[in-house]
N, C-alpha and C positions, 0 to 999 in steps of 0.2 A: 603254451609256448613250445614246450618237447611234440605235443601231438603235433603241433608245425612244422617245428621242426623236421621231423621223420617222414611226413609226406610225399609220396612219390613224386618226383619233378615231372610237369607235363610233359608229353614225350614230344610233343609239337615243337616242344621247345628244346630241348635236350639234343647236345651237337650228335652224341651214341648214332642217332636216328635220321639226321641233316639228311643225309641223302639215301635215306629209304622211305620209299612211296610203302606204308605198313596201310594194313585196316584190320580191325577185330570182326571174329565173326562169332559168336555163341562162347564170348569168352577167354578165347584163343586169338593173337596176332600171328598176320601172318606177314610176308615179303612180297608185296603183287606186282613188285616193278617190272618186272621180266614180265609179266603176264597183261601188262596193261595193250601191249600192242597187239595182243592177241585176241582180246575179249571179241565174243563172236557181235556184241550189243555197240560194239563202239569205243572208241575209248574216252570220249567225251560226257559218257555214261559212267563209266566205272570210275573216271576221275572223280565224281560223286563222293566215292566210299575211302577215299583216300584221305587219313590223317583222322578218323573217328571209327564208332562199330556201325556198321553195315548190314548186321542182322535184319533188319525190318525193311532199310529198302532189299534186300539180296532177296527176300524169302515172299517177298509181295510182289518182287516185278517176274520169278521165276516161275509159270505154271507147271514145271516138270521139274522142281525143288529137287526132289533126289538126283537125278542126274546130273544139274547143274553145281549140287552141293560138291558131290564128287572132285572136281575140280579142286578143293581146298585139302584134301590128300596131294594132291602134286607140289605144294605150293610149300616154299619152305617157311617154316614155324620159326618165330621171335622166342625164343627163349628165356628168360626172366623178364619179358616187357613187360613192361607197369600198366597190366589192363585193368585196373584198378583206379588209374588217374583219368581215364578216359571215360565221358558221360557213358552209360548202358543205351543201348536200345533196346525198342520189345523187342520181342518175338513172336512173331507173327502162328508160327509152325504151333505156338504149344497153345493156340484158341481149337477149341474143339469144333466150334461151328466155322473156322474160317476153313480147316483141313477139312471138313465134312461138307462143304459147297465147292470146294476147290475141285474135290473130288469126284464131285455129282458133275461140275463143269466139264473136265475132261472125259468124261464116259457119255454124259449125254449132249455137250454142243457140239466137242471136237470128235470126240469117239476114237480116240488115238490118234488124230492128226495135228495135235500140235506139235510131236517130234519133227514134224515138217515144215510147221510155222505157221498155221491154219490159222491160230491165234490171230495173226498180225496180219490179215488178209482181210479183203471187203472195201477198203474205205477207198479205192482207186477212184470213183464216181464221185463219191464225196469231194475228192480233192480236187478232181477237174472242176466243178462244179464251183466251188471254192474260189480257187485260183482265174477261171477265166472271170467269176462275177468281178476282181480285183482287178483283172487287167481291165475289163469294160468300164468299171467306174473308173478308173487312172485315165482311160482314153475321153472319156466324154469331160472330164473337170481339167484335162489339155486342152480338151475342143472350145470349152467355156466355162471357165475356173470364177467360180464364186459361191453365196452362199451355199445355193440348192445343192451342185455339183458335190462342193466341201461335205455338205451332210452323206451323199449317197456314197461317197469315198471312204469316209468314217464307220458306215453300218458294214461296207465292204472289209474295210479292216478288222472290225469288230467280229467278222466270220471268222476271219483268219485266225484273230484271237484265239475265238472258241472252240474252233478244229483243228487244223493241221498246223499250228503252232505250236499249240497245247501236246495233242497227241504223237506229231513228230519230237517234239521233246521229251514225252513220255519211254521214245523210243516203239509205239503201237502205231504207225502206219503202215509199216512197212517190215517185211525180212531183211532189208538193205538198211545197213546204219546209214552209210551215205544219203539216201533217200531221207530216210528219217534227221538228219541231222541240216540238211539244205531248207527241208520246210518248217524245222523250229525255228532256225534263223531268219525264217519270214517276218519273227515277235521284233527282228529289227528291224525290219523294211516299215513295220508300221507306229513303231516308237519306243518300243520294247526294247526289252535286252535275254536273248536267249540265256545266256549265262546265269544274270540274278534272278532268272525266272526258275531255272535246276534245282538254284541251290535255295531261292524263298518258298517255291512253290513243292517240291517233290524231297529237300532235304526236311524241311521244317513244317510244312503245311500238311502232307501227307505222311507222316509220321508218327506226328503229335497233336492231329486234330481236335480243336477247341479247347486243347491246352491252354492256359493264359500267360504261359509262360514261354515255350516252346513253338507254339504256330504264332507263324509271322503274320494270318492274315487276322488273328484277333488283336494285332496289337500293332499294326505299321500304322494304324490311323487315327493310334490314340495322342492326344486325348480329346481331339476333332472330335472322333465317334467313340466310344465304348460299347464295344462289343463283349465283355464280361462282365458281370457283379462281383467280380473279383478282384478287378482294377478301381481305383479311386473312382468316386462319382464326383462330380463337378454340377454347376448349378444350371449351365446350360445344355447337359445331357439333357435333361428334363423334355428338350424343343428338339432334341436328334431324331426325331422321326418327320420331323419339319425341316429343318435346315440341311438335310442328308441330299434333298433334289438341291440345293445350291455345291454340298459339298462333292456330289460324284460327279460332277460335269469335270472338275478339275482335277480326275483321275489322273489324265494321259499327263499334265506338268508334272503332278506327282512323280511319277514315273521319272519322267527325266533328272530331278533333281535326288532320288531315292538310287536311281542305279551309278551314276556318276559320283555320288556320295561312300555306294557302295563300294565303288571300285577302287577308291582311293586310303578305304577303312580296311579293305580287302575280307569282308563280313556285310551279310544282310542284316536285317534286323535280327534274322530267325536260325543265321547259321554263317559260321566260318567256309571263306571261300579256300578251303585245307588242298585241295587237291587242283585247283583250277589254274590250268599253263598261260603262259605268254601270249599263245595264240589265241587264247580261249577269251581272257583280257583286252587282246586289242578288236575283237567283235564288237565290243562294248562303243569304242571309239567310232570307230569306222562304219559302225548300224548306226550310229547319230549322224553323223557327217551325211551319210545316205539320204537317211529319212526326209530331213531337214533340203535337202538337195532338190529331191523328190518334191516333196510338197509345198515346199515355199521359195527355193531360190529359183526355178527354170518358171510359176507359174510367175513371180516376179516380173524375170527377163520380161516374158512373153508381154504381160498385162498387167503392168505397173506395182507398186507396193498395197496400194488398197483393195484392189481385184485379191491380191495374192496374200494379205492377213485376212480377207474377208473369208475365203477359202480357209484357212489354214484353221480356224477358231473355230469353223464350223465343225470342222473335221473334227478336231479335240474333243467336243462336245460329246458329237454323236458317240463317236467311239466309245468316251468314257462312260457314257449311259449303258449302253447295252453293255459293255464289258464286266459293269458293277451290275445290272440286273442278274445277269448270267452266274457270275462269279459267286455273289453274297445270299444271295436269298436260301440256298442250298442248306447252309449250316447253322443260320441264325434264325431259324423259327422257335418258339417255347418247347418245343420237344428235344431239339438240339442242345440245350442249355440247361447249367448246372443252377437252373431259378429256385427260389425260395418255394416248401408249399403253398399252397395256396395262391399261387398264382396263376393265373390262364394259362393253359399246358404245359405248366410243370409237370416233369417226369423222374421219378424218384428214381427209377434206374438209370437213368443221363447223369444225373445228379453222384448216385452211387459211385459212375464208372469215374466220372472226371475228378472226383473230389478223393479217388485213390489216390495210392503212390503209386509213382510209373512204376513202376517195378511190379505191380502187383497185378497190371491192368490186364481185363482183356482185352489184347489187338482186337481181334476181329468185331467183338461186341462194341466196343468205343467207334470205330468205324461207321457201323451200322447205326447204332444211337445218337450221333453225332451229326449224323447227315440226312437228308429228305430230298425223294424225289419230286416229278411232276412230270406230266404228260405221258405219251408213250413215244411210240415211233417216228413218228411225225418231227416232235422235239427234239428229238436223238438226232435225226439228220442235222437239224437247222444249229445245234447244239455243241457238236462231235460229244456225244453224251453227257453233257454237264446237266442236264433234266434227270438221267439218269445215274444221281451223284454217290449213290451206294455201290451202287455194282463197279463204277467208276473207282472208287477208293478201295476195296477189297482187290481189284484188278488193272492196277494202271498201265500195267503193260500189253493189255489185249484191247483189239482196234473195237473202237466202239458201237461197229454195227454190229457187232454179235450181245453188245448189253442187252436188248429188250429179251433175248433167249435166258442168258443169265438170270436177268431180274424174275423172273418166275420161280426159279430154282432159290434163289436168295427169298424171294417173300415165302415160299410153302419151310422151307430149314429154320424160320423165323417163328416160322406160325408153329411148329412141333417144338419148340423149344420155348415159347411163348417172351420171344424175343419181341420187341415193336420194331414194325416198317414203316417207315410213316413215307404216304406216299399223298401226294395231291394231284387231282384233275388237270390240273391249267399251270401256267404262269402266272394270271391273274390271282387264281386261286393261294398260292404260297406265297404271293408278292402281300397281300393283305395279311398273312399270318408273318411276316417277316418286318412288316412293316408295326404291328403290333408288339414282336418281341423287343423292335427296337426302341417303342416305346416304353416298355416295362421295365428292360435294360437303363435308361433314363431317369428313372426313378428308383428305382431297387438299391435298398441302401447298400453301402460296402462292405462285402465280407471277405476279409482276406485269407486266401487258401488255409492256410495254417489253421486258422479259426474255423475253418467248415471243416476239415478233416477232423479235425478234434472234439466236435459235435457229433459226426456219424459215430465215430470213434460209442 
């Protein structure tokens, strides 16, 4: 009761702080309010790091970390803030391999041109490319709105998804926030929410990947699917590598009833929306009102209600297929996972990293162990590098046609330190080892965190 007592009062919540926009960075609060209209990345970005510590996104999205650190000398310091009540985040900076690739990046992809932005160049092709495939399927599913149309509108959204959605929210399309922040908001135009995508996808998912506690994509779909042996198993886990094609077609509903839930909890599953404005909120609204507009009230008008659901459900479909092939396969093969020995590619260093305390972890190693690619360049385009999901998480703020240079550099730093890359050939190829882990997953009795710590222990 005393140790309760005496506990720092969350500062989230403490009137002291009402109206200071704070974030921690390596320990130290600071005052960013003044600073948020400044930030050269956006301020739809930095509102990210506002009301938690920041260290891990601050030090993963910046390739020129010291200079950018800089900045937090100018910024004035919270003095007795309770950064003690406030969760830690890693630290990215103190992985030896992640500072020792970062490093090798800048000297041999950019060669000193990232001070210029080199980084965040390339994908212009990518995105016309992108963007017209979207207007062309929007124009032909006007021209004759039904099922076929519906599908090829869906795989079209489903680009957008994977690139310039993805990567302009990352803040890596573009040098221009503006830029980058008009084609994350495309995650609305096609059912999405750029907003809960920030804060599930980049505060929580890339953070704390394959956390069972902290990443939101091991745990939005439980207890449908279980994606850790760390969460209860249920009896019909057992058939989740079966019933997984009935349950991702109904990603995209998901979706709507998940961001509209969110916004009213003002939290994702994986993370407080701490920093996120009024305007940032009514996106949420207004990208539904759109979408919905778009795809089912004008093909309505035009061509009745059953033209216009028969369209609309195809769409959902396809979408939600590719978006969950794209998206899951990456993280949930037997090497990505904290499995039992003795199970088909179990990896006692997956195992080792996840079943630390965060606090103890390596960033960059968990990253790496955590995630698997597939394909090469080919992928990468069709992707906006989600094939290439390593170099993708050590770097989410550099545009993704520079990963396939990257990824060399990251698999030789792996190989002298006898870190695993686990890369695969194909799609086809990790789709079958993904689809096997989630069998194994399935089955794999419950061990809860506490109890596996305690066994490495």
């Amino acid at each position: 009761m005393a140790a309760a007592a005496c506990a720092p009062l969350d500062p989230s919540k403490d009137p002291k702080y009402r109206d200071i926009k704070w974030s921690i960075y390596r320990g130290k609060a600071y005052d960013i309010t003044d600073f948020i209209d400044r930030h050269p990345g956006g301020t739809w970005l930095i509102n990210l790091a506002v009301g938690r510590d920041c260290t891990a996104l601050f030090e993963s999205y910046h390739l020129r970390c010291e200079t950018a650190a800089a900045v937090f000398n100018k910024l004035p310091v919270l003095e007795g803030f309770p950064v003690d009540a406030v969760p830690r985040a890693p630290y990215p900076n103190d992985s030896d391999v992640y500072t020792a690739i970062r490093h090798r990046v800048r000297k041999e992809v950019f060669e000193g041109g990232e001070h210029v932005g080199a980084h965040r160049r390339g994908s212009e092709l990518a995105a016309a490319a992108v963007l017209s495939c979207a207007v062309a399927a929007y124009a032909l599913y006007m021209r004759s709105a039904g099922w076929f149309t519906g599908m090829l509108l869906g795989i079209a959204g489903a680009w957008i998804g994977v690139t310039i959605q993805h990567c302009g929210n990352h803040g890596a399309m573009s040098n221009n926030p503006l830029i980058n922040n008009l084609l994350g908001l495309c995650n609305d135009l096609i059912g999405g929410s750029s907003l809960m995508w920030r804060y599930h996808h980049q505060v929580s998912h890339h953070i704390h990947t394959n956390d069972d506690v902290l990443d939101e994509d091991v745990l939005s779909m439980y207890p449908i699917l279980r994606f850790d042996s760390r969460l209860p198993r249920y009896w019909f886990h057992a058939y989740q590598h079966l019933y997984i094609w009935v349950a991702y077609p109904l990603m995209h509903l998901a979706f709507q009833w998940g961001d509209i839930n969110s916004l009213f909890s003002s939290r994702t599953v994986g993370a407080e929306l701490l920093g996120a404005t009024t305007a940032e909120k009514s996106t949420v609204v207004v990208g539904k009102l759109l979408h919905y507009f778009l795809l089912l009230v004008i093909p309505w008008l035009v061509y009745g209600p059953a033209v216009a659901l028969t369209g609309a459900v195809t769409y959902s479909i396809s979408l939600s297929i590719v978006l969950a092939l794209m998206f899951f396969v990456s993280h949930n093969v037997p090497e990505n996972k904290p499995l039992a020995p003795g199970m088909s590619g179990a990896d006692d260093a997956t195992r080792a990293v996840l079943l630390n305390q965060l606090d103890s972890r390596d960033w960059g190693v968990q990253q790496i162990l955590a995630s698997a690619n597939w394909g090469g360049v080919v992928g990468n385009f069709f992707t906006g590098g989600l094939n290439l999901q390593i170099e993708h998480h050590l770097f989410p703020a550099i545009s993704f046609v520079h990963y396939p240079a990257i990824a060399r550099i990251v698999a030789d730093e792996c190989a002298q330190r006898g870190i695993r890359y686990t890369q695969y050939s194909s799609l086809p190829a990790i789709l079958s080892r993904f689809l096997l882990c989630m069998r194994q997953l399935g089955v794999a009795p419950y061990e809860p965190a506490a109890l596996l710590i305690n066994k490495i222990k």
